[in-house]
C-alpha positions in Angstrom: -6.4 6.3 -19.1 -3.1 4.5 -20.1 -2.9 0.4 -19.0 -0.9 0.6 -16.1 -2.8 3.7 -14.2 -6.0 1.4 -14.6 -4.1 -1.5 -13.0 -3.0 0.3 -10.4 -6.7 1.8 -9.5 -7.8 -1.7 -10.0 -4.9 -2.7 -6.6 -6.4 0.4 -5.2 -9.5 0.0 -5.1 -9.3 -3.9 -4.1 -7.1 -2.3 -1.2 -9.3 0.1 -0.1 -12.1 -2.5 -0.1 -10.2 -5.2 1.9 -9.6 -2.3 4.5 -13.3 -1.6 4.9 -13.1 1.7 2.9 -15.8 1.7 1.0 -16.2 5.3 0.4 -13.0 5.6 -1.3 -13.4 2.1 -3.2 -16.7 3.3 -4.4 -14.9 6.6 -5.9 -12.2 4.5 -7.6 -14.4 2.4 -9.4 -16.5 4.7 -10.3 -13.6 6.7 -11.7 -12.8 3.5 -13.8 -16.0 2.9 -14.9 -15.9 6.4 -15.9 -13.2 6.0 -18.2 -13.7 2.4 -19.5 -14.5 1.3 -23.3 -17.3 -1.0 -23.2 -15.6 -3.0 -26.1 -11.9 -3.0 -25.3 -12.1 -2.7 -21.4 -14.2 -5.0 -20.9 -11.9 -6.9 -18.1 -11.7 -3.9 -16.1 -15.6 -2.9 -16.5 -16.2 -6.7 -15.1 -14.7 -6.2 -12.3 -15.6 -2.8 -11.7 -19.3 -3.6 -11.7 -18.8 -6.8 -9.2 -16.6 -4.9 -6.6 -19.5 -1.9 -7.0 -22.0 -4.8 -6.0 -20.3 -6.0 -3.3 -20.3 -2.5 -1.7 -23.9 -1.5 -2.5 -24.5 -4.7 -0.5 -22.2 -4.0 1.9 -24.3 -0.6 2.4 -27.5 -2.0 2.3 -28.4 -0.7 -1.2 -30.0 -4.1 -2.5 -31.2 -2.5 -5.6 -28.1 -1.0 -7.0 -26.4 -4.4 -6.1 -28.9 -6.7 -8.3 -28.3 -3.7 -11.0 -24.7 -4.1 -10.6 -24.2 -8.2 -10.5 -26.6 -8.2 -13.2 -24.3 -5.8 -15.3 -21.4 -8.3 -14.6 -23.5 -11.5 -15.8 -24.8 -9.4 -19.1 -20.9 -8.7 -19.7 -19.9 -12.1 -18.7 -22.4 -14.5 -18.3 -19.9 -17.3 -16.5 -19.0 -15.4 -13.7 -20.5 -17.6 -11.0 -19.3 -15.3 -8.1 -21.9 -12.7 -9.5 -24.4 -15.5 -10.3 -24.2 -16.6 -7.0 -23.8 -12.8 -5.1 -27.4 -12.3 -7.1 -28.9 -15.3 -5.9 -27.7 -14.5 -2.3 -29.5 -10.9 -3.2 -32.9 -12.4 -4.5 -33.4 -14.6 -1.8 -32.7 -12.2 1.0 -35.5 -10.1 -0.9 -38.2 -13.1 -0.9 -37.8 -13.6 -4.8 -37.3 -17.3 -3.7 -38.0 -18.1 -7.6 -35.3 -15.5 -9.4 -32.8 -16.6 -6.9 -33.5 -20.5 -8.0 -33.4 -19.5 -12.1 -30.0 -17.6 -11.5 -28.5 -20.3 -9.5 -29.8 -23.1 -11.6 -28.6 -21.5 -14.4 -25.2 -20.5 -12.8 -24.9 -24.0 -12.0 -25.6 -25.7 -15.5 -22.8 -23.6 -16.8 -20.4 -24.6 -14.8 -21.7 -28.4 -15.4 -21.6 -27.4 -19.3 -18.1 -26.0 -19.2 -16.9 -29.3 -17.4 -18.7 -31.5 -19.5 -16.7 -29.6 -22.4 -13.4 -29.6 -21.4 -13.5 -25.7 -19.9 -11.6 -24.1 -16.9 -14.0 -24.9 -13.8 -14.0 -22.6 -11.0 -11.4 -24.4 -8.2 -14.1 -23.3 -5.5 -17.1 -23.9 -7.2 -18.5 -26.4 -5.6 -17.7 -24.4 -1.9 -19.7 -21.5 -3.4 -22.5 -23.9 -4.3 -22.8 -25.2 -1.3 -22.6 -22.1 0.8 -25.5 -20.9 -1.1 -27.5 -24.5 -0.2 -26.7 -23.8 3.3 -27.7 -20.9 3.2 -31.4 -22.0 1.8 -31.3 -24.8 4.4 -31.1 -22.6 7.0 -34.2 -20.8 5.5 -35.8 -23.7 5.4 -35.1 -24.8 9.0 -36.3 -21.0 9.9 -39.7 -22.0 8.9 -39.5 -25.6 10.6 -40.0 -27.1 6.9 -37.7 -29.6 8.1 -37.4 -32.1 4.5 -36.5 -29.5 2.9 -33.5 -28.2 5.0 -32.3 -32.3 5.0 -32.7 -32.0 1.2 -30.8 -28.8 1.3 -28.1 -30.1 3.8 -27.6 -33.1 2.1 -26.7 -31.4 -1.1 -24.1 -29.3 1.0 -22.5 -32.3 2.0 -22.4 -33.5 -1.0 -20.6 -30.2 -2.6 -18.4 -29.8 0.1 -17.4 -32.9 2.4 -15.1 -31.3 4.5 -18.5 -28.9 6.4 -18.9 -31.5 9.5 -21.2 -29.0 10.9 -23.6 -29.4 8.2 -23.8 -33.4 9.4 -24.5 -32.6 13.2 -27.4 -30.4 11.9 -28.4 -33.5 9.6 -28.8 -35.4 12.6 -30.6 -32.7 14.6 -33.3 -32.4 11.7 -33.4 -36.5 12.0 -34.3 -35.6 15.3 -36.9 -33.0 14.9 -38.6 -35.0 12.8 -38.2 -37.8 15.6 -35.9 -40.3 13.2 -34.0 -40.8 16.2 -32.2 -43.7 15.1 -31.0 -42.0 11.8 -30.4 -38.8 13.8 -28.0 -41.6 16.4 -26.5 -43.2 13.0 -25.1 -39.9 11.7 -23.9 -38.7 14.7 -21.8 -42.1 15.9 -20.9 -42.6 11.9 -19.6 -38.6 12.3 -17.5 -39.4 15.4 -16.0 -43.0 14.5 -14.8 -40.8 10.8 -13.5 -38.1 12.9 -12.2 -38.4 16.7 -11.2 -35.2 17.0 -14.6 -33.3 16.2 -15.9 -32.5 19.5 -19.2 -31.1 17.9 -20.1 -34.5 17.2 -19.8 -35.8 20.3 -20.9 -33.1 22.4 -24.1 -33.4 20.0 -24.4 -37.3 20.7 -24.6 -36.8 24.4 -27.2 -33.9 23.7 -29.1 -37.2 21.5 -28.4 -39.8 24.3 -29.8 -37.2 27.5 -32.9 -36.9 26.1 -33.7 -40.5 25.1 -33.0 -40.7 28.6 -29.7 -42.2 28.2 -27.7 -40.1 31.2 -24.7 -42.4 32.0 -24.3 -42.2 27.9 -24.6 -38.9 27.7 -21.9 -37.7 30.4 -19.8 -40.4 28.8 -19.8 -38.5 25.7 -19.3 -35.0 27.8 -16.5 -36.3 29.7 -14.7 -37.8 26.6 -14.7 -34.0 25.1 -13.6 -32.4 28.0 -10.7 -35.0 28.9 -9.3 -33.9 25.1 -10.8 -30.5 25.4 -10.6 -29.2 28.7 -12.1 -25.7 27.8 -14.9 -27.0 25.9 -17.5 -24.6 27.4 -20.2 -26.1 26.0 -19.1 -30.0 26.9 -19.1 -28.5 30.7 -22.3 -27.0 30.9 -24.4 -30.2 30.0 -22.4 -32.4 32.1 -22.6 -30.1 35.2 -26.9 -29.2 34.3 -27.2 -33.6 33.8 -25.4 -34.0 37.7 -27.4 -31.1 38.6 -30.4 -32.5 37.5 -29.6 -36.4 38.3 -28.5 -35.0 42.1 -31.5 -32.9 42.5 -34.1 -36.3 41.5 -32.1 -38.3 44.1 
């Protein structure tokens, strides 16, 4: 297969996969993977075996996906996308402690290659902290609620810019009935940034049940003066008039 007909699969196949036809992706890459050398194609046998995991996971063929991300780290151990798409796999499986040794040891490479003057991965840190949400999350699943924080906070401290991450900081807070850190976050969240309703609509959700009403519909009616359609702003302030109505 000359250079530029394996190119052009390569666009193919990235097409096809983008347009949610895996079928035919899966028959491209396999057609590549077909005709690769394992010593001077290695790019294209990278990439082949990545895509090929995405798809199996796609399709629900877990399995074939670890097979196929762990093909990709054995031919290029820094890949952190595959790193990461393994440790996603693992821990969807329950084998909580292969997904923490790949992503530990995703994540000291990329600290290693920083530390030594190497290309880091632009959106590493987004891809790290996707995966601590997503353990956070877990964790919350099982009410094991120091470490989700644990979990959150790390996301935070990957990626700044997830302000969703700090309203479920301060709902753990108050699960674990740390109501004053739970009121910090939340008024330190606002006061940072006005124009995330979340965190106010949150506050007021903190403020009604410390029994704080007139608070609370404060909060709702400052959301819904910027953000008329905010559905959610509009329930709790018609349910707290409901309810403070129905005690008089």
């Amino acid at each position: 297969m000359i250079e530029i007909d394996r190119s052009e699969l390569l666009s193919k196949g990235r097409n096809c996969f983008d347009r949610g036809d895996l079928k035919r992706a899966s028959i491209i890459y396999n057609e590549l993977l077909e005709g690769a050398d394992p010593v001077n194609d290695r790019d294209t046998l990278v990439e082949c075996y990545f895509q090929m995991g995405n798809i199996f996971h796609h399709q629900g063929e877990i399995g074939k996906a670890i097979k196929a991300f762990n093909k990709v780290i054995e031919l290029e151990p820094s890949h952190t996308d595959a790193s990461i798409s393994l440790s996603v796999l693992y821990n969807d499986i329950g084998h909580y402690e292969s997904a923490k040794k790949v992503f530990v040891q995703a994540n000291e490479r990329v600290k290693a290659q920083g530390a030594s003057g190497g290309v880091e991965d632009t959106h590493v840190n987004k891809k790290f902290a996707g995966k601590h949400l997503e353990i956070a999350e877990m964790y919350m699943s099982y009410n094991r609620y120091d470490e989700a924080l644990f979990e959150y906070n790390k996301v935070i401290a990957l990626d700044p810019t997830l302000l969703n991450v700090r309203v479920n900081i301060a709902k753990v807070y108050a699960k674990k009935n740390f109501m004053a850190k739970a009121f910090d976050e939340l008024k330190r969240l606002k006061n940072e940034e006005p124009n995330y309703m979340e965190a106010r609509v949150a506050l007021g959700v903190l403020y009604y049940g410390a029994g704080q009403i007139l608070e609370a519909q404060s909060e709702w009616e400052r959301v819904l003066a910027k953000d008329p359609q905010n559905s959610e702003a509009a329930m709790y302030l018609n349910l707290s008039r409901t309810a403070t109505e129905t005690r008089i």
